[in-house]
C-alpha positions, 0 to 999 in steps of 0.5 A: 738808592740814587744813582751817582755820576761818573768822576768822569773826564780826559784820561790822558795817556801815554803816545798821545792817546787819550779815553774820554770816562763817564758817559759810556763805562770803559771796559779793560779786558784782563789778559794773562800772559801767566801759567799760574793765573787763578782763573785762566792760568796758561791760557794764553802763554803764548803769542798767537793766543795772547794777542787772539784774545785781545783781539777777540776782546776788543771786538766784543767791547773792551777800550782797553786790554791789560796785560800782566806777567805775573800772578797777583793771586794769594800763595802765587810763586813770584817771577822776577823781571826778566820772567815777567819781561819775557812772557810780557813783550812780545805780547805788547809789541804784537798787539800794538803793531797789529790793533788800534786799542789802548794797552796796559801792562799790569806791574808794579815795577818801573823797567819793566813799565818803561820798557812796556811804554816804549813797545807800545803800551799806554798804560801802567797799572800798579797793584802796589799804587806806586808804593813798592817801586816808587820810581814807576811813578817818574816812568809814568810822569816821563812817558805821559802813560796814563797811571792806575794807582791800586790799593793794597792791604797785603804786608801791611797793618790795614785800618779796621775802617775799609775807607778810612783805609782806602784814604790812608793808602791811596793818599800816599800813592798819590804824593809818590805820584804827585812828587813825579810829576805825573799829571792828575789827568793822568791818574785813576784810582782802584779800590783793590778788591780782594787785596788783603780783604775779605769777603764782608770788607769787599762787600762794604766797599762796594756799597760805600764805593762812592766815598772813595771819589772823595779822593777826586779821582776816577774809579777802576774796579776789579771784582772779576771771578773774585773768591768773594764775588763766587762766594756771595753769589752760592757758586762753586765753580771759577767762573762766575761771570753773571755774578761779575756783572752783577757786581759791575752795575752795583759800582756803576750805579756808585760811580765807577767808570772802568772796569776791569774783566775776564769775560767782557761780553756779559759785562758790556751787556750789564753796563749798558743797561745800567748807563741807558737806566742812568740816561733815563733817569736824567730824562735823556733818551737812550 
């Protein structure tokens, strides 16, 4: 297949910051800070190893680490703002006073955004694309913070076509964010993966990837130690990080250019060999 470009260009973010996409992937470590995660679930709920692992991230290549209060797992017990406040916080107000990296805090809920912005972070990741607060878009648009609008089938009648709907729902959650006022150099899209689709559908949208940049937007993707990723690859066990990367430079190769991951070090490695391939095949030296 040919190789498609990177949407590429300036993500702005919140105080001032900013990630340049498309010539190199952007890695977003996935931290956590939860007992009921599904695949490292009480791991790090507690500061000290919380904020060690997103150093240990960085280290090993993460621009961003992504730190969420909440299990978005199917059949989790929900917390409400306060809970996911609680375990949150500290986290960011640590790490940012300790690391020069790029924070993103994964919530769907406006204060809890506001709040995470004015610690420190630079990102809101929203599983929920801004449709289940919409008010998380004007804290985006007043804070500068860069906004990752994801979609999602859950509670909802989904289209039988896995793009036509992917157009259906991000289109929406771009007019919330658009109506804001948050700037298009400040959003990126994600296809949401696993959300209320199953294997068969996960697997098409990675191969039609491509047309989901029809949107106009940059791709990140979240395929990390999915049940649809360890089915396909035949493993049993939780972790399934080779197949992870696997399925990275598969979306690399169809224009994503952020990924979201546990294990960043197999996913730097494979990334890198798909941008030095995509490099040569451009006639570049790499």
């Amino acid at each position: 297949m040919d190789v498609i470009q990177p949407r590429g260009g300036t993500w702005r973010l919140a105080h001032g910051r900013s990630i340049e996409l498309g010539e190199v992937a952007c890695i977003m470590g996935i931290l956590n800070a939860t007992p009921d995660s599904f695949s490292d679930g009480g791991r790090y709920a507690s500061v000290d190893a919380a904020v060690a692992e997103s150093l240990k991230m960085v280290e090993e290549g993460a621009t961003i680490v992504d730190i969420g209060g909440e299990s978005t797992r199917p059949g989790a017990t929900p917390v409400d703002a306060a809970e996911e406040q609680r375990r949150i916080m500290p986290v960011i107000e640590e790490l940012a006073r300790r690391a020069d990296c790029i924070i993103s805090v994964d919530t769907y809920r406006s204060e809890t955004a506001r709040m995470a912005v004015e610690a420190g972070a630079h990102i809101v990741n929203d599983v929920w694309g801004a449709q289940k607060d919409p008010a998380i878009a004007r804290v985006a648009a007043e804070t500068g913070a860069g906004l990752c609008l994801m979609h999602n089938g859950r509670e909802r009648q989904t289209q039988p076509d896995v793009i036509e709907d992917q157009f259906l729902f991000l289109r929406r959650s771009l007019e919330i964010a658009r109506e804001a006022g948050v700037a298009d150099e400040a959003i990126v899209l994600d296809p949401g993966f696993g959300f209320a689709k199953d294997g068969p559908e996960n697997m098409i949208l990675i191969a039609r990837l491509a047309e989901v940049m029809a949107l106009g937007f940059p791709l990140l993707v979240g395929t990390s130690r999915k049940r649809f990723v360890r089915s396909a690859s035949g493993s049993d066990g939780p972790v399934s990080d080779i197949a992870t990367a696997a399925t990275s430079v598969l979306m690399r190769e169809r224009g994503a250019d952020i990924f979201r991951v546990h294990n960043v070090a197999a996913n730097r490695d494979a990334l890198r060999i798909a941008d030095a391939m995509r490099r040569a095949m451009k006639g570049e030296r790499w």
